[in-house]
N, CA, C and O atoms as CSV, one atom per row, in Angstrom:
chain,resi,resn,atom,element,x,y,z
A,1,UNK,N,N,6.144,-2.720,-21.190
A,1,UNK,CA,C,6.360,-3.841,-20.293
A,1,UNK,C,C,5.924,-3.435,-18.879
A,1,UNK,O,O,6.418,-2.377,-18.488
A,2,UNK,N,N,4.983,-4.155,-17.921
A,2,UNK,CA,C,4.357,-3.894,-17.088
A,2,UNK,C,C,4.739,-4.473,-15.944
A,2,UNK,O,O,4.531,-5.685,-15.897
A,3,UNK,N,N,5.333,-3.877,-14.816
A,3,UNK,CA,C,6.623,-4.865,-14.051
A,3,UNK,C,C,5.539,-5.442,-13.224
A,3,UNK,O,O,4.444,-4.881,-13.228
A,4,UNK,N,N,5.774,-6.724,-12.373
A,4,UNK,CA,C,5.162,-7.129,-11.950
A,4,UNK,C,C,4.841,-7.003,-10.189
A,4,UNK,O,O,5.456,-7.465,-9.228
A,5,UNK,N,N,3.644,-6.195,-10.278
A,5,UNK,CA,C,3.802,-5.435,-8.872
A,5,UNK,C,C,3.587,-6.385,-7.530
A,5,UNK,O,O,3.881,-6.053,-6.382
A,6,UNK,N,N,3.058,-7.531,-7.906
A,6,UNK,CA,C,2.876,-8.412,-6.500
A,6,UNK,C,C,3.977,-9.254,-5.899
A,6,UNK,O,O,4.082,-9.772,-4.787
A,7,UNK,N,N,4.908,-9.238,-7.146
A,7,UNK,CA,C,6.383,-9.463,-6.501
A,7,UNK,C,C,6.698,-8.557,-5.291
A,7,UNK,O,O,6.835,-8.810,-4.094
A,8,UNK,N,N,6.771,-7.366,-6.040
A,8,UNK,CA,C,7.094,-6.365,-4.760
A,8,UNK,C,C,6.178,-6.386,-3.527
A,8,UNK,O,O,6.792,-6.462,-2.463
A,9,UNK,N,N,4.948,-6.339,-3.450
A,9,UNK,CA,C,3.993,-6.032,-2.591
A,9,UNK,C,C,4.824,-7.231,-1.481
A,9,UNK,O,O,5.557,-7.041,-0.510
A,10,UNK,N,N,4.424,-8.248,-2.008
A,10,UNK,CA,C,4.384,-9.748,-1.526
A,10,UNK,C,C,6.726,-9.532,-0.751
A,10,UNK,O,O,7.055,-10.033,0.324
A,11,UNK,N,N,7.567,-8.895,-1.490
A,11,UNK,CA,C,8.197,-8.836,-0.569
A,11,UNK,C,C,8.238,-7.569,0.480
A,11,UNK,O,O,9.094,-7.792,1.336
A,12,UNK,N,N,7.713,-6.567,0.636
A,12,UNK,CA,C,7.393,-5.616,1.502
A,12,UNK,C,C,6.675,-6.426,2.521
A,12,UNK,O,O,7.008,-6.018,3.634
A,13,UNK,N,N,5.930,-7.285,2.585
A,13,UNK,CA,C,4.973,-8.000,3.298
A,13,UNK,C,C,6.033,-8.943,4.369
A,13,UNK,O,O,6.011,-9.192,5.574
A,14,UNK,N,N,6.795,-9.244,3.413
A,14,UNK,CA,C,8.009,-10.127,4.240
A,14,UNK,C,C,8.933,-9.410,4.774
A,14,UNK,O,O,9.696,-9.924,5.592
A,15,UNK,N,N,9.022,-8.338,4.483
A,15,UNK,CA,C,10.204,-7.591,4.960
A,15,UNK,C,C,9.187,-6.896,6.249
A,15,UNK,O,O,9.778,-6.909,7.329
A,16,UNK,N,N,7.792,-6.308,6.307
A,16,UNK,CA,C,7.351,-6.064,7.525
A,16,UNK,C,C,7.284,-7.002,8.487
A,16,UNK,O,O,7.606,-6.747,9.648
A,17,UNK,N,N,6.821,-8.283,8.063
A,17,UNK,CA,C,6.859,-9.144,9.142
A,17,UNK,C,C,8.241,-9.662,9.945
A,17,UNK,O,O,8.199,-10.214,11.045
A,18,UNK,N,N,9.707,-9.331,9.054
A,18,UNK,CA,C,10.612,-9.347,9.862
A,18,UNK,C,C,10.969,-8.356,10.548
A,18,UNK,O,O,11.671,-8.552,11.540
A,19,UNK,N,N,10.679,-7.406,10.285
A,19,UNK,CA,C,10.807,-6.102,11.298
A,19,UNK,C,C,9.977,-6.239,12.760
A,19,UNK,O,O,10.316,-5.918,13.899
A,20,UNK,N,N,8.785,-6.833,12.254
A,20,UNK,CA,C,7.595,-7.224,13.559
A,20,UNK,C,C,8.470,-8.410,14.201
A,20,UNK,O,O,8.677,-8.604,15.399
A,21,UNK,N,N,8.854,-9.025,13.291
A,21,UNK,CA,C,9.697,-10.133,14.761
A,21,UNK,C,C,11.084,-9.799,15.221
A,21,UNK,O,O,11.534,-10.358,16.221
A,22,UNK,N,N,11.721,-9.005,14.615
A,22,UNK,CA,C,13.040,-8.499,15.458
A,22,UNK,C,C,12.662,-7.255,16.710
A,22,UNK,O,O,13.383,-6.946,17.659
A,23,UNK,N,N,11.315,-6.692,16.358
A,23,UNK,CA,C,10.698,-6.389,17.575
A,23,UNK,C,C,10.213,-6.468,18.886
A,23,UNK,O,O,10.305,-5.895,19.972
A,24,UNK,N,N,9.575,-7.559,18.257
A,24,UNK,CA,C,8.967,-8.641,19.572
A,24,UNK,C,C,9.506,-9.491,20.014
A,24,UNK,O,O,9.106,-9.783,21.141
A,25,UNK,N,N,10.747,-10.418,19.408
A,25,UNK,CA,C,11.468,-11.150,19.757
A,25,UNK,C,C,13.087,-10.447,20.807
A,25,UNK,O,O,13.480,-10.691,21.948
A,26,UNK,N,N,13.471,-9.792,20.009
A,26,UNK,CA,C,14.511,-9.416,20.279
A,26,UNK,C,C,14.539,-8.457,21.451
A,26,UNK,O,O,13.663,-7.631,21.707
A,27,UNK,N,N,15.713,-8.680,22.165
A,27,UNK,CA,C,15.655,-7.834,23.410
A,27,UNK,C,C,16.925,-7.200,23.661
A,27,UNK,O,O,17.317,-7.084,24.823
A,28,UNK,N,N,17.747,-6.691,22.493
A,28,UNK,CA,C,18.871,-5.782,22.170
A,28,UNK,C,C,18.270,-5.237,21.790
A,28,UNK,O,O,17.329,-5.578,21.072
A,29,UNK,N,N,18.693,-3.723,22.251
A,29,UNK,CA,C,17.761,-2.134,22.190
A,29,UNK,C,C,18.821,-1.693,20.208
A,29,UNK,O,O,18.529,-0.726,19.505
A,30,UNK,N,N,19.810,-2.623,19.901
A,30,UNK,CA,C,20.376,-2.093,18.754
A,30,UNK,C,C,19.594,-2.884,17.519
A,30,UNK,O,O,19.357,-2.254,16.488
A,31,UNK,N,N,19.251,-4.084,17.625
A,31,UNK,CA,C,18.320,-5.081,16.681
A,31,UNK,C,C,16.952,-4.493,16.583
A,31,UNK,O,O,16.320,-4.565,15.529
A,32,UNK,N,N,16.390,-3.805,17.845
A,32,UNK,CA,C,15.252,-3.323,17.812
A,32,UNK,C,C,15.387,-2.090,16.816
A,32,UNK,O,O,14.468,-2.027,16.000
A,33,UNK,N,N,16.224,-1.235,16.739
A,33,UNK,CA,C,16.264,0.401,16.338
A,33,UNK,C,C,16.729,-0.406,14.486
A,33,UNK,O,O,16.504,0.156,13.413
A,34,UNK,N,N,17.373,-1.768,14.664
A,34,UNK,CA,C,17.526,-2.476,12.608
A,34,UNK,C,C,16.103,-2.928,12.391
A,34,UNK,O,O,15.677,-2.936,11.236
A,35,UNK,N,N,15.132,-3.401,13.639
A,35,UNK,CA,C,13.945,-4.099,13.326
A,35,UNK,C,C,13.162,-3.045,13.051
A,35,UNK,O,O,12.343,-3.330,12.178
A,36,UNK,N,N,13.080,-1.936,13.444
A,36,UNK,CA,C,12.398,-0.357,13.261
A,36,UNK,C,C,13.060,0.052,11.544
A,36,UNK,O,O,12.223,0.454,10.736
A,37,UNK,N,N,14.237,-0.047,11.169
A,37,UNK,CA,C,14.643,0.448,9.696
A,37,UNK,C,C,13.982,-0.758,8.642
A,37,UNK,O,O,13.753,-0.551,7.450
A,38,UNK,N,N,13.830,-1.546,9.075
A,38,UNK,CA,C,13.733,-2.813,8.190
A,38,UNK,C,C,11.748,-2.672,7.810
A,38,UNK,O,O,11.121,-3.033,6.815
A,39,UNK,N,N,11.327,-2.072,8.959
A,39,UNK,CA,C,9.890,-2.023,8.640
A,39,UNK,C,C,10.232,-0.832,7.973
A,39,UNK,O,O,10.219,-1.123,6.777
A,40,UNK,N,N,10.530,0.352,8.105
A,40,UNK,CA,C,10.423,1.496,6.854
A,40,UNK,C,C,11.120,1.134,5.980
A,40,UNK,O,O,11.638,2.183,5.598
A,41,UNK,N,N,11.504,0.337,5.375
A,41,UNK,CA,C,12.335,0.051,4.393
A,41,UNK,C,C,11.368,-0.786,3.617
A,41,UNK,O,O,11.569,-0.866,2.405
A,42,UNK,N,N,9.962,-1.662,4.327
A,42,UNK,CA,C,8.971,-2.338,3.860
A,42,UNK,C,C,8.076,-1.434,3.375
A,42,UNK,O,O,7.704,-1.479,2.203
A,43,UNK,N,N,7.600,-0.427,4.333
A,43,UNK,CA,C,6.954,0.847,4.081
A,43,UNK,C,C,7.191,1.411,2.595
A,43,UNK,O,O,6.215,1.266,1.858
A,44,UNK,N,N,8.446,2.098,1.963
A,44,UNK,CA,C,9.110,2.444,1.394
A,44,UNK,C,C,8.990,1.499,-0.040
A,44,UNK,O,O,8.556,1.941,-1.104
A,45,UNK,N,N,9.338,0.497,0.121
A,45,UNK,CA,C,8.941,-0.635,-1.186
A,45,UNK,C,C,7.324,-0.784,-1.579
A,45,UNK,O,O,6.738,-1.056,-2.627
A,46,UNK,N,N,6.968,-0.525,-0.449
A,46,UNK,CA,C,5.270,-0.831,-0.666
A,46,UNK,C,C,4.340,0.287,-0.976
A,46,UNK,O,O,3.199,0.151,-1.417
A,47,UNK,N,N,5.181,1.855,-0.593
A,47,UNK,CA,C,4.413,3.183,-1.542
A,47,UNK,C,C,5.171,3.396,-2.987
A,47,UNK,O,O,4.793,4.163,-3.872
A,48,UNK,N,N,6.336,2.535,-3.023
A,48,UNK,CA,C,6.856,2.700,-4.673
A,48,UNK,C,C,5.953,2.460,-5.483
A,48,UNK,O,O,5.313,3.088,-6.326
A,49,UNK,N,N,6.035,0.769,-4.835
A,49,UNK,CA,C,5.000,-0.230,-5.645
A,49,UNK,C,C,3.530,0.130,-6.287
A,49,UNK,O,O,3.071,-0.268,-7.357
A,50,UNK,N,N,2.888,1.058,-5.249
A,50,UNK,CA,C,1.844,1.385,-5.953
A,50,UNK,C,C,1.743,2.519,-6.273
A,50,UNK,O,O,0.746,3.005,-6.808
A,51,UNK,N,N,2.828,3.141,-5.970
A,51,UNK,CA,C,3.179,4.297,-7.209
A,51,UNK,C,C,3.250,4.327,-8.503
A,51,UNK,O,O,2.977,5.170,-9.357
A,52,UNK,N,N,3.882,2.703,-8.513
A,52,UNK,CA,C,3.796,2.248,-9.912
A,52,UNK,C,C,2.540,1.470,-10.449
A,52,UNK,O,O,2.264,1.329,-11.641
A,53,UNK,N,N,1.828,0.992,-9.387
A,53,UNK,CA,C,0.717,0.600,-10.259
A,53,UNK,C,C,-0.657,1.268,-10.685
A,53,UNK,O,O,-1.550,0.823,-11.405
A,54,UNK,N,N,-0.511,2.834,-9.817
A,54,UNK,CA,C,-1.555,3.773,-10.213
A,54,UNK,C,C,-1.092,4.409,-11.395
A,54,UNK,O,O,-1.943,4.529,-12.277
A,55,UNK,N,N,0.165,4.893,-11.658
A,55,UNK,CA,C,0.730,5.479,-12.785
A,55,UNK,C,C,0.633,4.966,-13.980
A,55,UNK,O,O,-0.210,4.081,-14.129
A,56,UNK,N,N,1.435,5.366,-15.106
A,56,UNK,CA,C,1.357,4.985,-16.690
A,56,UNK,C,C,2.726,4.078,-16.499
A,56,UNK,O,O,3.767,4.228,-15.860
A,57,UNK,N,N,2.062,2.799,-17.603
A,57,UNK,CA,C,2.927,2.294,-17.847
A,57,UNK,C,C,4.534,2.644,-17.727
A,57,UNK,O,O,4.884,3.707,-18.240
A,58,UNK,N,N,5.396,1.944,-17.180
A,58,UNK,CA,C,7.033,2.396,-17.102
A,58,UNK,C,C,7.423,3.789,-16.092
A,58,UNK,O,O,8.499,4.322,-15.825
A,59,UNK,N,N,6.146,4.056,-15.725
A,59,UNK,CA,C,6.624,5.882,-15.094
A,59,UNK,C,C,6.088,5.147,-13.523
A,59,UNK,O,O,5.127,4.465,-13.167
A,60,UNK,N,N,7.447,5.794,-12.794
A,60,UNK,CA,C,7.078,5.838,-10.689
A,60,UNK,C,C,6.571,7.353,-10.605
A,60,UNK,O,O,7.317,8.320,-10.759
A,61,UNK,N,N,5.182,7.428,-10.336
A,61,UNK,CA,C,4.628,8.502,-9.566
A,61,UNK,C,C,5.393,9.193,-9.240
A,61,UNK,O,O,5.793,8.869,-8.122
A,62,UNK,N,N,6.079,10.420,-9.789
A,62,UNK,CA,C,6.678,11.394,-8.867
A,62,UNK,C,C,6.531,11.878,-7.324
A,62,UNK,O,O,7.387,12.441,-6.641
A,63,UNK,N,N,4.913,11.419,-6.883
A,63,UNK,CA,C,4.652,12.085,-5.610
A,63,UNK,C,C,4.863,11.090,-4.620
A,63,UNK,O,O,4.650,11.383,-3.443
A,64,UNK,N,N,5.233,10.007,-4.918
A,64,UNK,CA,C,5.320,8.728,-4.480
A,64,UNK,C,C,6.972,8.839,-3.857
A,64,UNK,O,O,7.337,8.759,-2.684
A,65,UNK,N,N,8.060,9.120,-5.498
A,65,UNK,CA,C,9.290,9.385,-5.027
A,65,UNK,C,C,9.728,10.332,-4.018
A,65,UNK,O,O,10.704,10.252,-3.272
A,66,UNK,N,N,8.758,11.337,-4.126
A,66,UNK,CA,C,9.209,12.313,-3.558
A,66,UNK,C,C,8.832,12.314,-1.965
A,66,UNK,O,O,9.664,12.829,-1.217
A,67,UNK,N,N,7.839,11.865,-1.488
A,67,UNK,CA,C,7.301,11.380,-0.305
A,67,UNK,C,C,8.284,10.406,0.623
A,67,UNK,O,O,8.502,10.499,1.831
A,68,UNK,N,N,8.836,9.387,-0.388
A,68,UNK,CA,C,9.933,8.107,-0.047
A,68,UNK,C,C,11.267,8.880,-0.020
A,68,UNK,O,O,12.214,8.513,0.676
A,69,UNK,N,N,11.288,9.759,-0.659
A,69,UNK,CA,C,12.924,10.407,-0.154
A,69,UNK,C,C,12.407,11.375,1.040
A,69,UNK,O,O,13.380,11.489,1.785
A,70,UNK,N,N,11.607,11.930,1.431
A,70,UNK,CA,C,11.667,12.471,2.377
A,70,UNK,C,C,11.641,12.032,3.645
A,70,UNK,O,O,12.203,12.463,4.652
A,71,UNK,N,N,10.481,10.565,3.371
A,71,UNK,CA,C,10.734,9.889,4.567
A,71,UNK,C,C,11.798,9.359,5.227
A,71,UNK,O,O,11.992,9.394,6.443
A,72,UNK,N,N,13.096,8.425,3.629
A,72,UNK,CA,C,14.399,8.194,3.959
A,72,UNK,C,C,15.205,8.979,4.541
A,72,UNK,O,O,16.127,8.578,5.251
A,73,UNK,N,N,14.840,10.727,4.209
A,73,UNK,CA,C,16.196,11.363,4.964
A,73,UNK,C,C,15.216,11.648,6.628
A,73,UNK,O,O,15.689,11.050,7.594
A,74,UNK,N,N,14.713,11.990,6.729
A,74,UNK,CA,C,13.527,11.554,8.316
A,74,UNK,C,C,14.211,10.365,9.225
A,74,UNK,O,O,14.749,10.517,10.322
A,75,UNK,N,N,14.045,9.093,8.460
A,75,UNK,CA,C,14.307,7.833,8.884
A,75,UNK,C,C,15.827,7.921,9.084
A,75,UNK,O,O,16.228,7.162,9.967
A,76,UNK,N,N,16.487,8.438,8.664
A,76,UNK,CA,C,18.394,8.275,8.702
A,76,UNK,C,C,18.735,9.253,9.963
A,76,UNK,O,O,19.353,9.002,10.997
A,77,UNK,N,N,18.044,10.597,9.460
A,77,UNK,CA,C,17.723,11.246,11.358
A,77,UNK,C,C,17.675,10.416,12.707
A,77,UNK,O,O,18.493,10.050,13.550
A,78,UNK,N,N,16.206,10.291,12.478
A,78,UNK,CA,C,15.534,9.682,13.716
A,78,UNK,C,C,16.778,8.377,13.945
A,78,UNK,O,O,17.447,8.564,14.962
A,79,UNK,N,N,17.172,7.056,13.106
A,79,UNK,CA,C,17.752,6.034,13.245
A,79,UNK,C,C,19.147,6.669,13.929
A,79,UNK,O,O,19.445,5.981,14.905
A,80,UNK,N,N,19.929,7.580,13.753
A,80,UNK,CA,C,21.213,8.358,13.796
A,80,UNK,C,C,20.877,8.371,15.204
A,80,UNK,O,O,21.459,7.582,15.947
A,81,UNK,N,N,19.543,9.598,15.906
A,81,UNK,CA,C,19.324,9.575,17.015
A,81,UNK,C,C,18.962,8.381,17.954
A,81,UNK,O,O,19.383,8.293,19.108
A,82,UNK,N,N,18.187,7.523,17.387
A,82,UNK,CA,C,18.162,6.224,18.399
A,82,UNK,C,C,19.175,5.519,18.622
A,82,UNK,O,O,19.050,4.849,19.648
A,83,UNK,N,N,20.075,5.394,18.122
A,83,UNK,CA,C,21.778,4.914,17.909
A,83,UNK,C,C,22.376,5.943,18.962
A,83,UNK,O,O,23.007,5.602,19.962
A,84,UNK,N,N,22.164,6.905,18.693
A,84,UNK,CA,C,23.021,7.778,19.890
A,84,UNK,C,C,22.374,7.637,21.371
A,84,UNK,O,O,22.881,7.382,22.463
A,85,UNK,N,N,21.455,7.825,21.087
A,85,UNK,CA,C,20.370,7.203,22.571
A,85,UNK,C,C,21.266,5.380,23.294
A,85,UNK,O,O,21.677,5.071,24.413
A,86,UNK,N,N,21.222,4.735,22.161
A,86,UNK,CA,C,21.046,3.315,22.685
A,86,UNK,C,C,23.088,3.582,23.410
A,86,UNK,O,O,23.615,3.219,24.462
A,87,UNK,N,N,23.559,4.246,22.370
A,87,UNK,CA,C,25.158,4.644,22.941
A,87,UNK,C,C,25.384,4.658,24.385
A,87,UNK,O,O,26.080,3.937,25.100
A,88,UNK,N,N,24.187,6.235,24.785
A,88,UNK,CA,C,24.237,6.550,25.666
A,88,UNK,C,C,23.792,5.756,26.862
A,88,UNK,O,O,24.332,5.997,27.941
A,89,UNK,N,N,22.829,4.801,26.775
A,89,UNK,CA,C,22.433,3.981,27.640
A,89,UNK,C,C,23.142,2.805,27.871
A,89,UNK,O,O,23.031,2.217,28.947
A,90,UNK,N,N,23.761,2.455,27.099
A,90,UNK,CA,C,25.168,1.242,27.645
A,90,UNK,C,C,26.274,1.792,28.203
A,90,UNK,O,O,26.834,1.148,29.090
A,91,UNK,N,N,26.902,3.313,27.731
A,91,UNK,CA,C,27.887,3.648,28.437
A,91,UNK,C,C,27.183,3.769,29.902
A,91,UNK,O,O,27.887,3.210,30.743
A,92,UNK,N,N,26.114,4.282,30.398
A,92,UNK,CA,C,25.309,4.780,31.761
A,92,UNK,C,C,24.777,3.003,32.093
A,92,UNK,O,O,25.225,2.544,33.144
A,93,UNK,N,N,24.437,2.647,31.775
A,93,UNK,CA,C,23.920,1.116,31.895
A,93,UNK,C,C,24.890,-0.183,32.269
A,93,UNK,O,O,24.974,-0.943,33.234
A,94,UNK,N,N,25.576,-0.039,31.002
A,94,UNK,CA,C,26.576,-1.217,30.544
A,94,UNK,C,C,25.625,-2.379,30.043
A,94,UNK,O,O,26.138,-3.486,29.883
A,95,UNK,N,N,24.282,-2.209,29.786
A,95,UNK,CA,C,23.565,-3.039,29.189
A,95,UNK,C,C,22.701,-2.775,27.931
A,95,UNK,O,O,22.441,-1.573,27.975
A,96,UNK,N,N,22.265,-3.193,27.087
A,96,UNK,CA,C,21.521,-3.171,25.907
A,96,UNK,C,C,19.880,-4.189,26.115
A,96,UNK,O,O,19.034,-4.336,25.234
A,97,UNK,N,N,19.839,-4.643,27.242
A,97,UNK,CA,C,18.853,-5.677,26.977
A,97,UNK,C,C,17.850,-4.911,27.883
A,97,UNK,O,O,17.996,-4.542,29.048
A,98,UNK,N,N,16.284,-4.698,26.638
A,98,UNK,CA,C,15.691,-4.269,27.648
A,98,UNK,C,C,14.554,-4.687,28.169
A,98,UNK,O,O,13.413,-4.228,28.227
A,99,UNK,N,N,14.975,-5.457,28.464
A,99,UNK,CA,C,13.992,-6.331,29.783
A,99,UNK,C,C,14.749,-5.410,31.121
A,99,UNK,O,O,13.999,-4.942,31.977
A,100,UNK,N,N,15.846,-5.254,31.201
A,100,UNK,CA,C,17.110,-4.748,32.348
A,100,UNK,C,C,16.840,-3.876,32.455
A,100,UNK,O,O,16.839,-3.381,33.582
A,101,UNK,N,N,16.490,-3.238,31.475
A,101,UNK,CA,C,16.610,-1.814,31.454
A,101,UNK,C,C,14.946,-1.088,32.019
A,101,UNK,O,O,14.816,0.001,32.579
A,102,UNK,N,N,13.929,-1.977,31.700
A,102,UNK,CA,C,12.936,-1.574,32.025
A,102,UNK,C,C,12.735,-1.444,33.287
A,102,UNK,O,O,12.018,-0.534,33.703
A,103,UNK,N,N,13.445,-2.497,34.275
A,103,UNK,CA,C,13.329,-2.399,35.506
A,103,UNK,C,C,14.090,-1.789,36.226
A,103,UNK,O,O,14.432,-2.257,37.313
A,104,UNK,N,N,14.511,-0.642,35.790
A,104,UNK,CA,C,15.377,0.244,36.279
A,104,UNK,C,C,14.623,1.279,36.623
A,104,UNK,O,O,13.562,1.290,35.999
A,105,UNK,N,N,14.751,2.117,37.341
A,105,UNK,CA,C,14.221,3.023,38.010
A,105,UNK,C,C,15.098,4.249,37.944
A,105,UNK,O,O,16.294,3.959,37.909
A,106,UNK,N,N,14.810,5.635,37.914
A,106,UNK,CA,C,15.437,6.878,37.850
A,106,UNK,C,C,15.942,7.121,39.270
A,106,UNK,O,O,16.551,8.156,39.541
């Protein structure tokens, strides 16, 4: 049974383009750092996917899995640290919006 890979493709596609608009739209520095997980999380569905469609029937590419878990524990890092960053800039700030924040000066 041959799963059907353009399901997946086709939602990775949707799941990047909401990451691209909680980017560009949004101007909470905490929606931005979910709009940043939500595109690797598109990323992530979309090297499975054709992990599975270069491989044998029923089998995910091992090098595929193994690439996607490394990136996930990477991504839980880095996300951990931008969270502690965005912490630190509202306690020093008292703001999250960065339009505010850009025009701030050292």
């Amino acid at each position: 049974m041959t799963p059907n890979i353009e399901w997946y493709l086709i939602t990775a596609i949707i799941l990047f383009f909401i990451g691209i608009y909680c980017l560009v739209v949004k101007r909470n520095a905490i929606r931005m750092v979910i709009g940043i997980e939500i595109i690797t999380s598109a990323i992530h569905l979309n090297f499975i996917a054709v992990g599975v469609a270069v491989s044998p029937v029923g089998v995910v590419d091992p090098l595929a899995q193994t690439i996607v878990m490394a990136s996930i524990v990477i991504g839980a890092a880095v996300a951990t640290v931008a969270l502690m960053l965005v912490i630190r800039i509202y306690d020093h700030y008292k703001t999250l919006d960065v339009k505010k924040l850009s025009k701030l000066r050292w």
